[in-house]
C-alpha positions in Angstrom: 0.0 0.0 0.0 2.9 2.1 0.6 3.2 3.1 -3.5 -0.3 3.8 -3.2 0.2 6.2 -0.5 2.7 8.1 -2.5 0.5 8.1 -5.7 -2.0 9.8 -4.0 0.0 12.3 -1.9 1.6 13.2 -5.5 -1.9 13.3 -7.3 -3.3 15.4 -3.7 -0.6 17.7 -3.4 -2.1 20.0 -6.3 0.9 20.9 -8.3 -0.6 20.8 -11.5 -3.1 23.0 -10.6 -0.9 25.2 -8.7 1.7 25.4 -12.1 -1.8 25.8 -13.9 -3.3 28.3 -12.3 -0.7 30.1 -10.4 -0.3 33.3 -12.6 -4.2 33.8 -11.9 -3.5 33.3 -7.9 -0.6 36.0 -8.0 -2.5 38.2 -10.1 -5.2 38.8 -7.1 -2.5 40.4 -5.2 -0.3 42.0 -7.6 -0.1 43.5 -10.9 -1.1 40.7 -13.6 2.1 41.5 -16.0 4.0 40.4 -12.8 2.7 37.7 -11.5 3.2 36.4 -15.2 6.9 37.3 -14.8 7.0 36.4 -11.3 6.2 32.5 -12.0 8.1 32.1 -14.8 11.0 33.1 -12.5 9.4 30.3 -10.0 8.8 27.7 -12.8 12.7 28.3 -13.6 13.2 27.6 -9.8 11.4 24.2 -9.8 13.1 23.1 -13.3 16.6 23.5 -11.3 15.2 21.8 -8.0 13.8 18.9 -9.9 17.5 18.3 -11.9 18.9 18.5 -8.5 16.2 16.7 -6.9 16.3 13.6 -9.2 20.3 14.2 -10.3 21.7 13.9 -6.6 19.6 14.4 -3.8 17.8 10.9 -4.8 20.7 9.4 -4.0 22.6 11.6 -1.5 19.4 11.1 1.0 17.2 8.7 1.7 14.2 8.3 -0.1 11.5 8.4 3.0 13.3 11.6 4.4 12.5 13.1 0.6 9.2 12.4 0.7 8.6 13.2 4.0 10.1 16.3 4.0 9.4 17.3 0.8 5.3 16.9 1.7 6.0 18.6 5.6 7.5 21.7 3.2 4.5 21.7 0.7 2.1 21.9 3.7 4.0 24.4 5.0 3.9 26.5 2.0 0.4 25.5 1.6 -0.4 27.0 4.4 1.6 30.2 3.7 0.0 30.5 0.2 -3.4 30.4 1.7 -2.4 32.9 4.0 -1.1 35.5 1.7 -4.1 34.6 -0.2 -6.3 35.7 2.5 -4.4 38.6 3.9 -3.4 40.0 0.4 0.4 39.6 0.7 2.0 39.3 -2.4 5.4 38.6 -0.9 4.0 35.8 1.3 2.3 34.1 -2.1 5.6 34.4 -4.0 7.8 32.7 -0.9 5.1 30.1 -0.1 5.1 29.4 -3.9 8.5 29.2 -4.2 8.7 27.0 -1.2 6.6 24.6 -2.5 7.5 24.1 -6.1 11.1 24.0 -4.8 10.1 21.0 -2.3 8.0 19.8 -4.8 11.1 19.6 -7.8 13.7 18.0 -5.3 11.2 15.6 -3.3 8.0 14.3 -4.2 8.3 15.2 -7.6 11.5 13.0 -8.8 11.3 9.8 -5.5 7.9 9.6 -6.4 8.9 7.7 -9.7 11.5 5.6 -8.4 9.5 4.4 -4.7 6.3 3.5 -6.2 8.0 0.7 -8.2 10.5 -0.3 -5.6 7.8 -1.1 -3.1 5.5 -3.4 -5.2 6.0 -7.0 -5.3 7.8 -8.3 -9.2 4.8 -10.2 -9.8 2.7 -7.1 -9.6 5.5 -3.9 -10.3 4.3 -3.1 -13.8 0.6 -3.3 -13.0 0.6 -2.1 -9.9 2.8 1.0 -11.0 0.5 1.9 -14.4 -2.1 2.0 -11.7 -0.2 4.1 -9.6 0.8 6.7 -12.1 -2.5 6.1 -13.0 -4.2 7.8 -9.7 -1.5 10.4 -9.9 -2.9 11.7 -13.4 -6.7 11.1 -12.3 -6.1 13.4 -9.0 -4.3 15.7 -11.2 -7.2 16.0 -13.7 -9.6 15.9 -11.0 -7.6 19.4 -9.2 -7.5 20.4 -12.9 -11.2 20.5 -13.5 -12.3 21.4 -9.7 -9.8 24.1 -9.2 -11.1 27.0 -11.6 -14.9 25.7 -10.7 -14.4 26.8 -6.8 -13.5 30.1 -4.7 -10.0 31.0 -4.5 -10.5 30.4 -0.7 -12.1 26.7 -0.9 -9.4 25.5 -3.3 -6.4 26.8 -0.9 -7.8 25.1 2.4 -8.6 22.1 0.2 -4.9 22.6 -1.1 -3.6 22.6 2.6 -6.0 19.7 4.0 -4.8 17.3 0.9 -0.8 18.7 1.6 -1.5 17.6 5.4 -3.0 14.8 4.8 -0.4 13.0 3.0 2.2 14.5 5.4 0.4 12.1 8.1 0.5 9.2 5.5 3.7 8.9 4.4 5.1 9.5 7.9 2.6 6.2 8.8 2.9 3.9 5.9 6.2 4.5 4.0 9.2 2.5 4.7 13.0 3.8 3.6 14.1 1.9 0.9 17.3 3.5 0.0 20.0 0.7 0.5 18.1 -2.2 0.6 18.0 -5.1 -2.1 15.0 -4.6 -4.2 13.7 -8.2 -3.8 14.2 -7.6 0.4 11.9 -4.6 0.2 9.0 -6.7 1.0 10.6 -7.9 4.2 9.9 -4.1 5.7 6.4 -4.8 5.4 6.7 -8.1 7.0 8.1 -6.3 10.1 5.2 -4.4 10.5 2.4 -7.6 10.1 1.6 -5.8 6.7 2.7 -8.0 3.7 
């Protein structure tokens, strides 16, 4: 269940909506020719944390402290986005942006591809990963299609109680796998009376 877990934490934490939509967020607190140039300065900022996220940090850290901390962050910045949202501060929506994108591109974003097949079974990997990646792109749509439909306000606290959410998750039901011999990764389950 673990790749699971991951799939929909990636699929809940809203970053295609947020990449989406993000110009039209900025633009309620700030000029809309600058939020434009504003997050295409942040996109830039994610491109570089993803080629570091999936170039060396994958492998410099462990994967569960990636996840882990890369969700904790987006919460964070959730929360922080949200905020700015509701108080009008362009400065705290351009940091809690950057803050998540950022922990996005160097956690979620590149582990998320190489933990969901490591976890599964070989009798199950390829069909239990197209389903995975599979939940990710249906939770995507689905924050795709919802996220213009509701208020500003609703789609931020959604955004923070989806980011929280699959903080508590992954802290409960993800194992580290960095080190171990895929075909011993079922063994960390075992451990834990889940198999």
């Amino acid at each position: 269940y673990a790749a699971y877990v991951v799939a929909f934490a990636f699929g809940a934490s809203g970053v295609s909506a947020l990449i989406s939509y993000g110009p039209g967020l900025l633009a309620l607190t700030m000029p809309a020719e600058t939020a434009v140039s504003v997050f295409v300065g942040l996109a830039f900022a994610k491109l570089v944390a993803t080629a570091v996220g999936s170039l060396w940090l994958v492998w410099a850290l462990s994967r569960r402290t990636l996840l882990l901390g890369s969700v904790a962050a987006m919460a964070v910045a959730s929360v922080g986005l949200a905020h700015g949202y509701f108080v009008g501060s362009a400065w705290m929506q351009i940091v809690a942006f950057a803050v998540y994108l950022v922990a996005f591109g160097c956690g979620i974003g590149p582990v998320a591809y190489l933990f969901i097949p490591e976890v599964l079974e070989s009798t199950i990997r390829s069909k239990g990963a197209t389903f995975a990646f599979g939940v990710i792109r249906l939770m995507a749509t689905a924050w795709l299609a919802v996220f213009p439909l509701i208020a500003a306000e609703v789609a931020l606290v959604g955004l923070v109680a989806a980011n929280v959410m699959s903080c508590v998750l992954i802290f409960f039901c993800t194992p580290e796998t960095s080190g171990v011999v895929l075909e011993s990764v079922r063994d960390l389950f075992r451990k834990k009376g889940d198999v």
